[in-house]
Every structure is written in C-alpha cells, then in structure tokens.
C-alpha positions, 0 to 999 in steps of 0.5 A, spaced: 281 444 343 279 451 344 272 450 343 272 444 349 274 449 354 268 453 354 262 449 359 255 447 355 252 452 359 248 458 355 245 464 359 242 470 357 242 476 361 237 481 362 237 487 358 236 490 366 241 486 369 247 490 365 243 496 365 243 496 373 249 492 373 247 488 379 243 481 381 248 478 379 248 470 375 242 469 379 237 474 374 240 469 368 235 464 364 239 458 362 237 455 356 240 448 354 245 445 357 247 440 364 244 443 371 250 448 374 253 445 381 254 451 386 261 451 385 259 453 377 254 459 381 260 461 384 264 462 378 259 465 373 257 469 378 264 471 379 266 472 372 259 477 371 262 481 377 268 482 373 266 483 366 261 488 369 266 492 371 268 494 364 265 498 359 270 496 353 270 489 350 273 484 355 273 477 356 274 473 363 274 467 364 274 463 372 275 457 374 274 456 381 272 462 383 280 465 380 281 469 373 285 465 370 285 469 364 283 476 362 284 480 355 280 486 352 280 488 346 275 492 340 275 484 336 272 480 343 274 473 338 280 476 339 280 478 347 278 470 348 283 468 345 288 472 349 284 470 355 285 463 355 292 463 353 293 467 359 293 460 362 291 454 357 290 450 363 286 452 368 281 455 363 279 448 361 272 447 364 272 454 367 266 460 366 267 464 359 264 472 360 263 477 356 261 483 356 258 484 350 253 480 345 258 474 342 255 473 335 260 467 333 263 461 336 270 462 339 276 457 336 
C-alpha cells in the first residue's frame, strides 16, 4: 500500500538549486510520468521549501499545500515511513520530498 502513495512523478533538482536553496520546483526537470496539474506545482513546490530548510536527512510529504507527514531520521527509509504514518490517509496521492539523494524504493 505504501508504495501507491508516492505520485509517478520523478524530478531531478539541479545541483545548483540545493546549493543556492532558491528557484524552487520551477528549476526541476521532470522525467517520465503524467503531466503535473497546478495544484501538483503548488504542493511540490511546497514540499521543496520545507525540506530546504533542513540540513539533517528529512521527509515531508504535502498534500494540498499542508504537511501532512514530517519525520527525519539518519535511515531516509526510515523518516519516510514515519512521515506517512503521521497521516496514512492524507499522504495517498500526496508530494513525497527529501532532502537527500534516495537510492532505494520505499515500501
């Protein structure tokens, strides 16, 4: 179940955009997945704002522009799984961000 919360939506962020910590999702190139509405915009963007702001390993995830799970731990496997059990149900179809490079499939 877990694994359909997350949107099939994949960006990569600029090297230069976590440096700078500005230009927001606007600077992101979206690789595959189905066309982002403007609500998805506003969230993501959203999501990238938070998570900007930490410089330990950290997890959010927005759903309509609100947090609706936050969690940051030193395993981001971990923080992901804490964030959605924040609220299960408001995290289905919401914007996972992280701050650091994810290598792995959260289940």
């Amino acid at each position: 179940m877990v694994k359909t919360l997350i949107k099939r939506l994949h960006f990569i962020l600029t090297k230069s955009l976590s440096e700078v910590n500005a230009g927001g999702i606007a600077t992101a190139i979206q690789h595959h997945g189905k066309e982002m509405s403007y609500n998805n915009y506003l969230d993501a963007d959203a999501a990238w704002n938070c998570v900007a702001k930490f410089t330990n390993p950290i997890c959010v995830i927005v759903k309509h522009t609100n947090p609706c799970g936050v969690a940051s731990r030193d395993d981001i496997l971990e923080a992901y799984r804490l964030a959605v059990k924040a609220d299960p149900v408001s995290a289905f179809g919401g914007i996972v961000a992280f701050n650091i490079e994810v290598d792995e499939v959260p289940i």
